[in-house]
Structures are given as C-alpha cells and as structure tokens.
C-alpha positions in Angstrom: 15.8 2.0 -10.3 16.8 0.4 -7.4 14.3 -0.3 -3.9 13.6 2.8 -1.8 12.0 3.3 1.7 9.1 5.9 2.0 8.1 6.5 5.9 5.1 7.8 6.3 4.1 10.0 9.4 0.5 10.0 10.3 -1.6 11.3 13.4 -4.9 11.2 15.2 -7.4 13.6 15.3 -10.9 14.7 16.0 -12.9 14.7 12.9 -12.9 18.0 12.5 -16.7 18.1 10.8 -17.8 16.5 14.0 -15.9 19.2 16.1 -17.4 21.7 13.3 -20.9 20.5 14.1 -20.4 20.4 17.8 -19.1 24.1 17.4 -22.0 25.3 15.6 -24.8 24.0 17.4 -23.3 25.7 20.5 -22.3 22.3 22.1 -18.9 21.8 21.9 -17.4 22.2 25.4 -14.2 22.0 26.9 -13.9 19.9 30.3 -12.7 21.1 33.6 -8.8 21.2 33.3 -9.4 23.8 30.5 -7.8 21.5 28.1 -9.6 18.5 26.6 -12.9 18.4 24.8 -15.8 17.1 27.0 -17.5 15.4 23.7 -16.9 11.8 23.7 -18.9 11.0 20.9 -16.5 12.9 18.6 -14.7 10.4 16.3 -11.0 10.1 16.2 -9.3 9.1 12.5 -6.5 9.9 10.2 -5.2 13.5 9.9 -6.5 14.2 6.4 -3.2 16.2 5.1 -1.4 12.6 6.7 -3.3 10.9 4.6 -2.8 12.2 1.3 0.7 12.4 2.4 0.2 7.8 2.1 -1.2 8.7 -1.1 1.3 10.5 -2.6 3.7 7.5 -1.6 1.0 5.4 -3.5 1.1 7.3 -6.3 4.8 6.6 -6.5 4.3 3.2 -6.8 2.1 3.4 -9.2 4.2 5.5 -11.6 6.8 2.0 -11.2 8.8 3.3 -8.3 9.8 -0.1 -6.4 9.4 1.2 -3.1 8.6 0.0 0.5 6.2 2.2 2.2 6.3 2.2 6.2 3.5 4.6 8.3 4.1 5.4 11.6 2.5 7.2 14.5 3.5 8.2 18.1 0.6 7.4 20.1 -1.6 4.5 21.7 -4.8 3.4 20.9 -3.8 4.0 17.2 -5.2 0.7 16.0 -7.8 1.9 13.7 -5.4 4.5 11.7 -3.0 2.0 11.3 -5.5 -0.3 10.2 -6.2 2.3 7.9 -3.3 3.1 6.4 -2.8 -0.9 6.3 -5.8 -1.0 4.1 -4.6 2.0 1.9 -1.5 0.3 1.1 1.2 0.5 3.2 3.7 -2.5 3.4 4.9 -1.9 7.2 2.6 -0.1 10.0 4.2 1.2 13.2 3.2 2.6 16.3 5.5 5.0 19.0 4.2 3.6 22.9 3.2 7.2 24.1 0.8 9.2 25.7 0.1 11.7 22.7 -1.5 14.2 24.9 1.4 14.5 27.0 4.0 15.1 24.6 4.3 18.2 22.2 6.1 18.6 18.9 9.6 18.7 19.5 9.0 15.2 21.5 6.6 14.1 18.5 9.8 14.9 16.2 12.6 13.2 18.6 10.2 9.9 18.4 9.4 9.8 14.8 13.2 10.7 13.8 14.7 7.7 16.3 12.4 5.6 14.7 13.4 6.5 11.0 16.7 6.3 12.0 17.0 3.0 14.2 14.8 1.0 11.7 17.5 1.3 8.7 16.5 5.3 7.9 14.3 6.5 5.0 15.2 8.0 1.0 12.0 9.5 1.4 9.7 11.2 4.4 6.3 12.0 3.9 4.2 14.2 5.7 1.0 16.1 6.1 1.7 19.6 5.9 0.1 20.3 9.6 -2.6 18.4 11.7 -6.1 19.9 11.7 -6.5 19.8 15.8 -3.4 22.1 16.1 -2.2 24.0 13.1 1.1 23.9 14.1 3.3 22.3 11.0 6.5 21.8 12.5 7.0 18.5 12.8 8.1 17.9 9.4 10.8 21.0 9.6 12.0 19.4 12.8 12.4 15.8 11.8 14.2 17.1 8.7 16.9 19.3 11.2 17.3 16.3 13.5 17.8 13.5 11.0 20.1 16.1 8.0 17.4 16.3 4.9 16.1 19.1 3.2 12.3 20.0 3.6 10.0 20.5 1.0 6.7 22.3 1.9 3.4 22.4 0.5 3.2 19.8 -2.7 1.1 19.3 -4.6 2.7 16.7 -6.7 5.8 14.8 -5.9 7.9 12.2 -8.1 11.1 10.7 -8.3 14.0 12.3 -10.5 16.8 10.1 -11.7 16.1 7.5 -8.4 18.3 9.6 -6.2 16.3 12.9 -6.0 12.7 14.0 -4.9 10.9 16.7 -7.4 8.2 18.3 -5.9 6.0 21.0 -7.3 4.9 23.7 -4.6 1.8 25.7 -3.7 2.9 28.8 -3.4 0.7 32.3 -3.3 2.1 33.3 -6.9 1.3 30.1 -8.4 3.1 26.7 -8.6 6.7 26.2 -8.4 8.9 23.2 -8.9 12.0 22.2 -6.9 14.3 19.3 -6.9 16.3 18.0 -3.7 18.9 15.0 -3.6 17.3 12.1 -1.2 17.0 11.9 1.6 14.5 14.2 1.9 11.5 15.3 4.1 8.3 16.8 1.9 5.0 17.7 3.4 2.1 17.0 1.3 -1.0 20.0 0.8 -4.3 19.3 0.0 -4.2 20.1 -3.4 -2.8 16.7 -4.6 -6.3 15.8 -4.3 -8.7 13.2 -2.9 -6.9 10.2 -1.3 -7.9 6.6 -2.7 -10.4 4.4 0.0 -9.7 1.1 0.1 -11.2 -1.8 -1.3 -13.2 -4.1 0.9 -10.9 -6.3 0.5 -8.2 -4.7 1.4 -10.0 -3.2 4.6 -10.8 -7.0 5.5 -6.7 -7.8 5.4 -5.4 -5.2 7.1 -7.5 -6.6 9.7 -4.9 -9.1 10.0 -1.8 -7.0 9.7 0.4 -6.8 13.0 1.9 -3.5 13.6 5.1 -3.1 15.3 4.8 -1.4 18.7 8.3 -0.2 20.0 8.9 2.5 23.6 11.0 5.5 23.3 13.8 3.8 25.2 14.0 0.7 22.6 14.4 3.8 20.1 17.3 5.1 21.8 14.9 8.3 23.8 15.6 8.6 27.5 13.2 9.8 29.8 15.1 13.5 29.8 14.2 13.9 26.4 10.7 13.0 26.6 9.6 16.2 28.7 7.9 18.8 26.7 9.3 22.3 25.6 5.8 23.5 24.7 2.6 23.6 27.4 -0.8 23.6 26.6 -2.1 25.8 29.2 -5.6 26.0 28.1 -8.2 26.0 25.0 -11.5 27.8 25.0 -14.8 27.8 22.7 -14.9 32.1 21.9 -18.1 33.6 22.3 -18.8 35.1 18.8 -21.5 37.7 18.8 -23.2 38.9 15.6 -25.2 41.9 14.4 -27.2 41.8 11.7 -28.8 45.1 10.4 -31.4 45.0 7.7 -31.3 47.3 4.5 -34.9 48.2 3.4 -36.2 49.4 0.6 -39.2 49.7 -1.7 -37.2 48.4 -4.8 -33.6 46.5 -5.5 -32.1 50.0 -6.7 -33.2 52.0 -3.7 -32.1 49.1 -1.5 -28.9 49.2 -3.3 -28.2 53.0 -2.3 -29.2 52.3 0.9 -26.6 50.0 1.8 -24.1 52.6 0.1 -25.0 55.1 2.1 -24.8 52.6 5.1 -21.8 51.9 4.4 -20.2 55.6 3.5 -21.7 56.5 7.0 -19.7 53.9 9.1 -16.6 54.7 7.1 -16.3 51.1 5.0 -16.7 53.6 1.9 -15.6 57.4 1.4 
C-alpha cells in the first residue's frame, strides 16, 4: 500500500467541564461587549471530537497503514494543542496566523482548505464532528465543497479499503451503517470511536521540541477580501433558568404513588 497523507483539523476550546462548573455555581459571566466569557481562569485545550479525530488517524497506523499524519489549526497562541497533538503522534504540526475570534466558519474553512491544498493536498481529512464552544459542524462539509471530496459524517470507525478508498461505519439514529468513498475524502469523527490514547511522558517531553510550521493567509493564497466573515456573533448570554419543585406527600410509598398520579392527571401530563 503505498504512503498516504492524513491532515488533521483541530481547534481550541474552553474546557467545557470548567465552563460547566462555572455555569452551575452561578458564576459564569459574560463581559461587557456581550460576547466573550469574563472567566480567565477557564482553561483552553483540544476540542475533544478533534481529538479522537488524531486518534482515528492513529489507529490507521496501527492497523499498518504507512501514512503521514499532519494536524493543523487556524489560530494563535495554539502552542499547547499542537504540542499536544505533537505528543499524540502526529508527524507534521501546523498553525494558520489568525485571530480565531474574528473569523467564523466559512473563513475557518477557506484557511484550512488553502493549507491542504498548497502543502501537496491530503487522501485523507479528519475532523471532529463539531467543536463543543459552538455546535456548529460545518467546517468539515465546507472544506469538503471547497477542496471536491465527499464527506462522511459521524464515525465511529474508519479504515482503509483497497488503499484508494475510506470505509467508514456511521452513527446513525437506526443503528450503524457502513459506507465506502473513493479518496480523497473528508470524514468527521463522533465520540463513539471511544477514548483517545494520552501520551507517554516521553513522548510529551519531545514534542517539547517539535517546531510547528506557522504560515499567514496570504502565504496560503487568501487575500484580505476573503478573510471577512459571513457570519456575526452578535451576542451570547448565561439564561436565567428558574425551577419549581413541588413535593408529593404521603403516609406510605403507594399513597404517595397515587398522589403524584393524580398530580399529574390534574395538570394534564396524564388523561
């Protein structure tokens, strides 16, 4: 089977079990432009669907696939996830020079495809299904329009077929399903492949030393027209969630038992 190239697209995020805590203790705010979180003590790592996506390029490799696996990531300050993903395994680490804040996804998508495409293209792309700080999940569809592969969502699994096709199986509401696609091909990796690997300490300790390539949009070919955003955030908000709580009494577990019946037939949950 001859050498392919997996690219792997990561992102930064809040931890979200820090923004969780934060949320339930009543504390997480959001600063005065309505937009960014005031908590700087809220960690920043690896978008978790990202980085089972790395993993499933791992696994790859160890099922004997002779690959090269790049990760890259549009945004500064990214040292620490690309250390990360350094440490994990991956052969080439690469950052975009952007503000990630100020771009949305269709930028995010322009970036990432220039770069797949003016550093020799991929047979393989490899992405988290969606980013837990935004939900959003289109990256992966739009990189797939802009560089000509098919996307496959949602896997669970994914292995090599014949070393010029990508078989995936598929999370799907009615239970798994399998598809093939000739390479290149986009795929977006679920959480159901399971638990990523961590890295050894001795891996974490060389990836120390491992220089990742920093390139601008215009050395990728993006102009400054193409960098403006379709898509505004105008503003994010904590809700106010108010709860009621109405306690079912009773001198014994059946009679308490009919009681909430009864409650419930009188506010219409039961007929």
């Amino acid at each position: 089977m001859p050498s392919i190239r997996i690219v792997v697209c990561a992102k930064e995020v809040p931890d979200p079990d820090a923004v969780n805590s934060y949320a339930v203790a009543g504390r997480l705010e959001i600063g005065d432009d309505g937009k960014t979180l005031t908590q700087t003590a809220i960690p920043r790592l690896m978008n978790a669907y990202d980085e089972q996506a790395i993993e499933a390029a791992l696994r790859l490799r160890d099922a004997g696939a002779e690959c090269r696996i790049d990760v890259v990531t549009a945004g500064r300050d990214a040292a620490s996830l690309l250390r990360h993903a350094a440490a994990l395994g991956a052969d080439e680490i690469a950052a975009i020079d952007v503000d990630a804040s100020a771009i949305d996804y269709h930028v995010a998508a322009r970036l990432l495809a220039a770069y797949i495409e003016t550093t020799g293209g991929a047979d393989l792309v490899l992405c988290g299904r969606q980013a837990s700080d935004d939900d959003q999940g289109v990256v992966p569809a739009l990189i797939g329009e802009r560089l000509g592969m098919p996307l496959i969502t949602v896997a669970r699994d994914v292995q090599l077929a014949d070393g010029s096709a990508v078989r995936v199986t598929r999370v799907t509401p009615d239970g798994d399903e399998v598809v093939e696609a000739a390479c290149p091909a986009v795929v977006t990796v679920s959480s159901e492949l399971g638990p990523p690997r961590y890295p050894t300490a001795r891996q974490t300790m060389a990836a120390r030393k491992k220089q990742a390539t920093v390139l601008s949009p215009g050395e990728l070919g993006v102009g400054d027209e193409e960098m403006a955003p379709r898509v505004e955030l105008v503003r994010q908000f904590v809700p106010e969630i108010h709860g009621n709580c109405e306690m079912v009494t009773g001198e014994t577990a059946v009679e308490q038992a009919a009681n909430l019946i009864a409650a419930f037939r009188e506010s219409g949950v039961l007929s």
